[in-house]
VMD Tcl script that draws the C-alpha trace (Angstrom):
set ca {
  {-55.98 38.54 21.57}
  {-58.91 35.73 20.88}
  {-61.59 36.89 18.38}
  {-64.05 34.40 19.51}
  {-65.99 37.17 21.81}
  {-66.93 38.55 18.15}
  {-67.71 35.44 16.56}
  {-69.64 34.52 19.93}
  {-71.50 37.62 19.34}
  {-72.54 36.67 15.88}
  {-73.63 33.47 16.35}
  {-75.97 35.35 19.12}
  {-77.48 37.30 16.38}
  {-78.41 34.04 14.35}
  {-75.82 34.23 12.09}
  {-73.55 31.77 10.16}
  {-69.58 31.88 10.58}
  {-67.61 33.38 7.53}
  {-66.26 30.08 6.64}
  {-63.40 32.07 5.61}
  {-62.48 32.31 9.30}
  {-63.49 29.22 10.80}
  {-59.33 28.27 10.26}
  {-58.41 31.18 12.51}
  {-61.33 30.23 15.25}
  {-60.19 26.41 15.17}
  {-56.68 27.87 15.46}
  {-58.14 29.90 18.94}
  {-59.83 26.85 20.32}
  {-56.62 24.97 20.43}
  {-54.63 27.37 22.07}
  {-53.63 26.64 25.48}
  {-53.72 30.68 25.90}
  {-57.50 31.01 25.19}
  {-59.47 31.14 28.24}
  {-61.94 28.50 28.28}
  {-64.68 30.72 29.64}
  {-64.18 31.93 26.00}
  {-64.11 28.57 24.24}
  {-67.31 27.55 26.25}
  {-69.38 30.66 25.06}
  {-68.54 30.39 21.67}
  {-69.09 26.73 21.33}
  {-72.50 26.43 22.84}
  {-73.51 29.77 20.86}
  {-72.59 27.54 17.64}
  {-74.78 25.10 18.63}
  {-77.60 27.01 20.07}
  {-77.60 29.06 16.22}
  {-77.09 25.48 14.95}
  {-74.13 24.55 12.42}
  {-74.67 24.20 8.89}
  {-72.90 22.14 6.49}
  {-70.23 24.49 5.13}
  {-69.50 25.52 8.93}
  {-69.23 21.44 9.72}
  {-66.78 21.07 7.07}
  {-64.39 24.10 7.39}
  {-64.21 22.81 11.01}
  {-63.21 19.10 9.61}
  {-60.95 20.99 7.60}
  {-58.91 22.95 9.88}
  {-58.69 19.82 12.06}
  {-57.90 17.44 9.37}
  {-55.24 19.84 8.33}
  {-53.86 19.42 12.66}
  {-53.96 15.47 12.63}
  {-51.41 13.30 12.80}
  {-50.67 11.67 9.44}
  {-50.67 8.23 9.48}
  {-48.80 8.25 5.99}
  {-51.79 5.75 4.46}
  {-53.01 7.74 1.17}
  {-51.86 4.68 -0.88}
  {-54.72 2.48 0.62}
  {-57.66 5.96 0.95}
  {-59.00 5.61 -2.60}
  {-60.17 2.02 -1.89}
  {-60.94 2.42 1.41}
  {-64.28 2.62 3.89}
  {-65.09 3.95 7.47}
  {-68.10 2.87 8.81}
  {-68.65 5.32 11.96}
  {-71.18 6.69 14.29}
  {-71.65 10.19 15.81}
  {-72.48 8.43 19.43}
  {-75.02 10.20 21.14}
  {-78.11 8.62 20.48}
  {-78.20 6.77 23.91}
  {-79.97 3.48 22.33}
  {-77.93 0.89 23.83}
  {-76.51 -0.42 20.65}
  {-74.45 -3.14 20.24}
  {-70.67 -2.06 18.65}
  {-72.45 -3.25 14.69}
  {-69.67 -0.91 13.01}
  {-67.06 -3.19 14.72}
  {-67.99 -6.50 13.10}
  {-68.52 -5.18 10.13}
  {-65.57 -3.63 9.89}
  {-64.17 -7.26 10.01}
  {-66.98 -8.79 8.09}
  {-65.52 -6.28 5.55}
  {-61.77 -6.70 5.58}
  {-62.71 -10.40 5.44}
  {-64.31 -9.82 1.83}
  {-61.25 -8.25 0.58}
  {-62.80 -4.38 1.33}
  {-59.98 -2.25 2.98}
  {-61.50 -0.74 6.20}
  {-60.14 2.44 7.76}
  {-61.76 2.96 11.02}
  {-61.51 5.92 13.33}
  {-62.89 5.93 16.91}
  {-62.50 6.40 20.45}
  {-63.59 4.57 23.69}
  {-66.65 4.69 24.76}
  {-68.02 8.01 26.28}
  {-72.20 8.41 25.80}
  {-71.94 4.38 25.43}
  {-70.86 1.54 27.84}
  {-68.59 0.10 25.01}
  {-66.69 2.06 22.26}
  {-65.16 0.52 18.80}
  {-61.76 1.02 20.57}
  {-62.70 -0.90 23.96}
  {-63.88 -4.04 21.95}
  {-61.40 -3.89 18.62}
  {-58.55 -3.57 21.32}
  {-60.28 -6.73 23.20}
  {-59.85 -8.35 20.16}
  {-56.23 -7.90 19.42}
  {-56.16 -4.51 17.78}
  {-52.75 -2.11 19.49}
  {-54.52 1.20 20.00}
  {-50.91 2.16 20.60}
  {-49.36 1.05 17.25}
  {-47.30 2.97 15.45}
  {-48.08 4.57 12.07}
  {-45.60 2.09 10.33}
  {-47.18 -0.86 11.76}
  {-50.90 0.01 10.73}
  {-48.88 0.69 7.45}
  {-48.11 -3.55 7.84}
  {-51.70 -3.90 8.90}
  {-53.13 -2.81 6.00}
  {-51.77 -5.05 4.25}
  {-51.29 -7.99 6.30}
  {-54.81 -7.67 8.01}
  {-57.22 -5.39 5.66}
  {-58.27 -2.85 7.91}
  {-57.21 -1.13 10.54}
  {-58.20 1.04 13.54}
  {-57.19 4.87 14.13}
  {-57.36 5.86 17.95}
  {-59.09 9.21 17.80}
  {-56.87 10.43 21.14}
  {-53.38 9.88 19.71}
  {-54.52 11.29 16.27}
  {-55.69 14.72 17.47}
  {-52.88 16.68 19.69}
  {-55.30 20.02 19.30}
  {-58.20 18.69 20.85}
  {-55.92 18.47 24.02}
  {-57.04 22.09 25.07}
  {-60.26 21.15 23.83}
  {-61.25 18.82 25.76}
  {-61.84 20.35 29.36}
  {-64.13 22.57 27.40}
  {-66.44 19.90 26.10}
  {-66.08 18.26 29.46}
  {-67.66 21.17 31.20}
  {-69.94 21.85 28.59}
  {-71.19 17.79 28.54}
  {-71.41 18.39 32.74}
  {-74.26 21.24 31.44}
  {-75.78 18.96 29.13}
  {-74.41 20.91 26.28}
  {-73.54 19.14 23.02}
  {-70.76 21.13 20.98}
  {-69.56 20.66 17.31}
  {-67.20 18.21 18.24}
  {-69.64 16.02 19.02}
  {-69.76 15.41 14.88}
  {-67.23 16.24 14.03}
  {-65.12 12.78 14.96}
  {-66.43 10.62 12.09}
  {-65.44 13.69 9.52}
  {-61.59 13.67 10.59}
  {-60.64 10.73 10.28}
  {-56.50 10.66 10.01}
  {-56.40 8.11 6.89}
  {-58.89 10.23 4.68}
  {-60.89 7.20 3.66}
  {-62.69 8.02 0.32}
  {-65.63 5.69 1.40}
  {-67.81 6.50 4.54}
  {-71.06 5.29 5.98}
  {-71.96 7.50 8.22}
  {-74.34 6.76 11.09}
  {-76.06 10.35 12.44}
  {-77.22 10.73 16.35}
  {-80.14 12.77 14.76}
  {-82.77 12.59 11.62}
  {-82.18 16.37 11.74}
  {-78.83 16.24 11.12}
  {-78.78 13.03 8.40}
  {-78.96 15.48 5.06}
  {-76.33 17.84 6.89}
  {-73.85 15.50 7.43}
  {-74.11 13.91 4.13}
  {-74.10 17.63 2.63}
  {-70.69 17.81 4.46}
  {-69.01 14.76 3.33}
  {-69.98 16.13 0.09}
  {-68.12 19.38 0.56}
  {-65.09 17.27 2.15}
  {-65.30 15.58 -1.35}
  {-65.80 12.09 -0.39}
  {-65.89 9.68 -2.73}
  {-68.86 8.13 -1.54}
  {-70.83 8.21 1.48}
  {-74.34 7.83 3.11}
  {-75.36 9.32 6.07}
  {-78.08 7.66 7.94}
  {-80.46 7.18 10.70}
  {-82.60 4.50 12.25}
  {-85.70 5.33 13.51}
  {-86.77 3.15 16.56}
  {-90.17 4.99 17.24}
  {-91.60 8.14 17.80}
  {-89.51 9.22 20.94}
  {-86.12 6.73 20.32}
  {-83.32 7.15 17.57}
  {-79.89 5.36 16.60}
  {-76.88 6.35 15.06}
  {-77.37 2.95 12.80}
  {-78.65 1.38 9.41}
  {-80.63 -1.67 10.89}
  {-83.28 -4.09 10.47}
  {-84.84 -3.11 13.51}
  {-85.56 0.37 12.14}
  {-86.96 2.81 9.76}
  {-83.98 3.94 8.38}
  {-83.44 7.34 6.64}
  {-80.23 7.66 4.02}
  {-78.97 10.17 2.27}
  {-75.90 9.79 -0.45}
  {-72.72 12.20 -0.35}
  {-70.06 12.11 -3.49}
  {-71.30 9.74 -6.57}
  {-74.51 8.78 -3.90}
  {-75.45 12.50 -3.91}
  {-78.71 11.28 -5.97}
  {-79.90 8.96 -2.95}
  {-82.66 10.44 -0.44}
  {-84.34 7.48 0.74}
  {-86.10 5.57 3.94}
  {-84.73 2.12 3.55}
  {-86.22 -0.82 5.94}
  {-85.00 -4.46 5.86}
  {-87.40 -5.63 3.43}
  {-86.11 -3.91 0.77}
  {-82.95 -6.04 1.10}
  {-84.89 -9.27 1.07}
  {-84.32 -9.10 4.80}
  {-86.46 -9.78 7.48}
  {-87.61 -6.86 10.09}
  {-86.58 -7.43 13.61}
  {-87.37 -6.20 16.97}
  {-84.77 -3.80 18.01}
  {-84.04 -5.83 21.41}
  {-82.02 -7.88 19.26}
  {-79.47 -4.97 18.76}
  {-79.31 -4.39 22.36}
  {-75.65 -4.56 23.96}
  {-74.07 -3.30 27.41}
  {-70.38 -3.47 28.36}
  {-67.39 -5.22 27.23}
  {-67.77 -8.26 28.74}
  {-71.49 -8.61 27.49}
  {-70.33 -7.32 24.23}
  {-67.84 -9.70 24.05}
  {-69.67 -12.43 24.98}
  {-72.25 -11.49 22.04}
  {-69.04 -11.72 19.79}
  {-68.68 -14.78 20.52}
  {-72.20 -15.83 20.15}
  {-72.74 -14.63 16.69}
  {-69.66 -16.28 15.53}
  {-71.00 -19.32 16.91}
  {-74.32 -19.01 15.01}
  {-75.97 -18.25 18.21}
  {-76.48 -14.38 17.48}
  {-79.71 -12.75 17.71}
  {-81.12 -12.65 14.59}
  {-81.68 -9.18 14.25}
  {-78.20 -8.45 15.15}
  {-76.61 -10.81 12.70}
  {-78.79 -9.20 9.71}
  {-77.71 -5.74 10.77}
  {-74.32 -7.26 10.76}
  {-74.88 -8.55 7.05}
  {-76.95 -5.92 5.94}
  {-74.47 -2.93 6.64}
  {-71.40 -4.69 5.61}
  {-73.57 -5.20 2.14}
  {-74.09 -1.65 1.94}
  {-70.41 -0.61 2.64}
  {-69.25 -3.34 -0.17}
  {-72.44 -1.20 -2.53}
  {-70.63 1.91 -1.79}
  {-67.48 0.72 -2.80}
  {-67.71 -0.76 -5.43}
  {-67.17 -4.23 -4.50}
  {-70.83 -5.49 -5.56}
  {-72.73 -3.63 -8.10}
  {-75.52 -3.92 -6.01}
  {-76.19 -4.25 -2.25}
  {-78.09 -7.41 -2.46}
  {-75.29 -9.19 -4.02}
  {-73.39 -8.42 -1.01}
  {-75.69 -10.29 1.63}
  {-75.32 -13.49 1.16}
  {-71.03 -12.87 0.98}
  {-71.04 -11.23 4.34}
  {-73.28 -13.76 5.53}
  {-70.99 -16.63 5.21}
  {-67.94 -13.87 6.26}
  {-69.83 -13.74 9.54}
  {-71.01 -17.00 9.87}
  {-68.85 -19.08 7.89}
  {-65.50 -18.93 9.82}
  {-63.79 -15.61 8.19}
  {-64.19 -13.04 10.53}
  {-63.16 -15.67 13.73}
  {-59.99 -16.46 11.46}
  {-59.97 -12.46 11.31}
  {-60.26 -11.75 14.84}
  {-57.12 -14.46 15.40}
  {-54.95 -13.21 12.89}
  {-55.17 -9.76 14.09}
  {-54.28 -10.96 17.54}
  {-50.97 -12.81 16.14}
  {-50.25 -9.86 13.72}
  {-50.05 -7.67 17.06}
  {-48.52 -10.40 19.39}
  {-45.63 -9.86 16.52}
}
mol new
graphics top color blue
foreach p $ca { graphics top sphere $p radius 0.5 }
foreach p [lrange $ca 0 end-1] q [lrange $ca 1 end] { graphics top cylinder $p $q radius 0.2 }
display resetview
């Protein structure tokens, strides 16, 4: 018999989950046996109380512990994800895409985790797998990848066998207008364990939770952050379109800061330049960028986020130093030789 009437019940009181038996409730919500009428009520009483940062990460935990392993701890240590939550409903352009090849292209290894697109028009995995990334490759392969490419890409759907009876439940909660834990919780389960994460949060609300829970996953380093468009408009981004709020998780956990593109000897842009749309249009700004005919504003968020992920690893001593490297990554012909020799790695 499910437990999660009683937990449901709890959370209707307005209080927290014993974290000590979040393991047995993520154990419920994956059972095929559970009736989803169940599942439903005790997910959107979690989010009604509103989940806290221990809650966030026992949940990561239990559903870490039910991934698939891709067998890649020898490359986690050195390793980044640069990830959104989704949700914001901006219009971005995929920015954590190219920079994950802006990175691998300056020698950082890149572990990225992601789905297709579901609040957006264009996920990570519809334009990385338009670029020659196998969604579908095995373990062993993005074991080659690693090292033969520098990065690689982790299909959230073939990673995650327990959120199979999971997912009608956030379907029909999503039809109410209902967000649910796992909303977040994607960019915190991430198969490889990457030690390095820059985290971009749907929310400002839930920027210092997020980071407080990569903390308690005991990332390496991380930052979770936020870009403020204006007063009514958000985005699950670090741009230079945006006020952009930041707070540090593992050796960071001193950073609490609004950064803005100034402060990287950057110049502010209007956040049109960010805007993208489907795959084709996305694609087409691919191409654009690489041919030095990228919006400005786009090719500084580019550069200034793949900066920032090099700061956080280590690879410059200081974000600034990493600028003008990514710059000529971008621009300079690296990431186009990237995009080809992932397409020949997988044509292999």
């Amino acid at each position: 018999m499910s437990h999660l009437a009683d937990f449901t019940a709890t959370l209707a009181s307005g209080r927290d989950l014993p974290i000590d038996a979040i393991e047995g409730i993520a154990r419920a919500l994956a059972e095929p046996e559970i009736a989803e009428t169940s599942k439903c009520d005790f997910l959107a009483a979690l989010a009604q109380k509103g989940e806290t940062a221990a809650e966030v990460a026992a949940f990561a935990r239990a559903f870490r512990a039910r991934a698939i392993d891709p067998g890649v701890s020898a490359w986690s240590e050195r390793a980044i994800d640069i990830v959104g939550t989704g949700g914001d409903h901006a219009g971005g352009f995929n920015v954590s895409s190219m920079v994950v090849l802006v990175l691998a292209s300056c020698g950082v290894t890149v572990m990225k985790h992601g789905n297709r697109g579901i609040t957006s028009k264009c996920g990570s995995a519809d334009i990385l797998s338009a670029l020659g990334f196998d969604l579908a490759a095995s373990p062993e392969k993005l074991r080659a990848a690693l090292d033969a490419l520098g990065y690689v890409f982790f299909f959230a759907p073939a990673y995650h066998p327990a959120f199979k009876h999971i997912a009608p439940v956030r379907k029909a909660l999503a039809a109410r207008g209902q967000r649910t834990i796992f909303n977040i919780l994607g960019p915190l389960i991430n198969p490889g364990r990457p030690a390095h994460v820059v985290l971009g949060v749907f929310s400002p609300t839930w920027v210092p939770r997020l980071a407080d829970a990569l903390h308690e996953l005991g990332t390496g380093a991380s930052l979770s952050v936020h870009g403020i468009i204006d007063d009514k408009r958000g985005i699950d981004e670090l741009t230079t379109a945006t006020r952009n709020l930041v707070r540090g998780a593992g050796r960071l956990s001193s950073i609490d800061a609004e950064w803005r593109a100034e402060d990287f000897g950057l110049t502010s842009a209007p956040f049109e330049d960010l805007v993208g749309g489907d795959l084709d249009a996305n694609l087409a700004i691919v191409n654009a960028i690489l041919e030095g005919r990228g919006p400005r504003g786009l090719v500084d968020t580019i550069v200034l986020n793949a900066a920032i992920a090099m700061w956080v690893t280590g690879r410059v001593t200081d974000a600034r130093e990493g600028i003008p490297l990514a710059r000529e990554a971008l621009l300079g012909g690296a990431v186009a030789k990237k995009i080809a020799a992932t397409r020949e790695f997988f044509r292999s």
